[in-house]
C-alpha positions in Angstrom: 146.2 74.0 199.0 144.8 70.7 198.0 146.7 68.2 195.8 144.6 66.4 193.0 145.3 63.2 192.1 147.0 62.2 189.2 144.4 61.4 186.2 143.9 58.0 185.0 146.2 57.0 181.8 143.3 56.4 179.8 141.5 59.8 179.9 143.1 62.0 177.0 142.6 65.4 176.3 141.2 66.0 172.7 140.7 69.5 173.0 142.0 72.6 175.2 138.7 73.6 175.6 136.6 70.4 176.2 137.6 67.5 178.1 135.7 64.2 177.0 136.4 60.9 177.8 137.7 58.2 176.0 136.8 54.7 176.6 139.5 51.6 175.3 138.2 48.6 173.5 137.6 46.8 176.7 135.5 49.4 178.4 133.3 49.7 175.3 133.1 45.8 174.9 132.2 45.5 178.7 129.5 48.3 178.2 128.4 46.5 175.2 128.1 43.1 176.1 130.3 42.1 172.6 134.1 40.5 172.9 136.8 43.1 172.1 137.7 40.7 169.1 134.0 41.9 167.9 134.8 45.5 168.6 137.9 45.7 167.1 136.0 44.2 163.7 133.3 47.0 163.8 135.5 49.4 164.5 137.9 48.5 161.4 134.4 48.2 159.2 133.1 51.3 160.4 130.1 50.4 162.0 130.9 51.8 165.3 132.3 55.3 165.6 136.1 55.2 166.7 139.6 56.9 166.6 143.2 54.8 165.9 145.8 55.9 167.4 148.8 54.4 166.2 147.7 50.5 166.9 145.0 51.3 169.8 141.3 51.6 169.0 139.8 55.0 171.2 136.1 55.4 171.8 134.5 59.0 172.6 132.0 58.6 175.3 129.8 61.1 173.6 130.0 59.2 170.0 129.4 55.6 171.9 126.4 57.1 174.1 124.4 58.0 170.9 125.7 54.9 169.0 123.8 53.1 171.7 120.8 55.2 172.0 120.0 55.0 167.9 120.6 51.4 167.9 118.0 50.8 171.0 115.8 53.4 169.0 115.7 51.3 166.2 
């Protein structure tokens, strides 16, 4: 039987059911072309959707991918 590889600290299960990816404040900054001191702003303000945990901003891939779609829509 094949052995998986461990999975990467950073993916996080939010859901026995569904798996989705969470992206860090780097990650998103990176994909966003913004600093992470920018990031961690809009995510305090609301104006991008993310989750705290504890002291550490989390970003669903799903929420970020439509985030950027309506903001190229517009």
């Amino acid at each position: 039987m094949e052995k998986k590889p461990p999975r990467p600290e950073h993916e996080i299960d939010i859901e026995a059911d569904r798996l989705e990816r969470l992206f860090d404040v780097n990650e998103v900054a990176d994909r966003c072309k913004v600093s992470p001191k920018s990031l961690h702003r809009w995510a305090r303000e609301g104006r991008i959707p993310a989750v705290k945990f504890g002291r550490l901003w989390r970003f669903r891939k799903s929420a970020i991918d439509e985030w950027i779609n309506r903001r190229m829509a517009s």
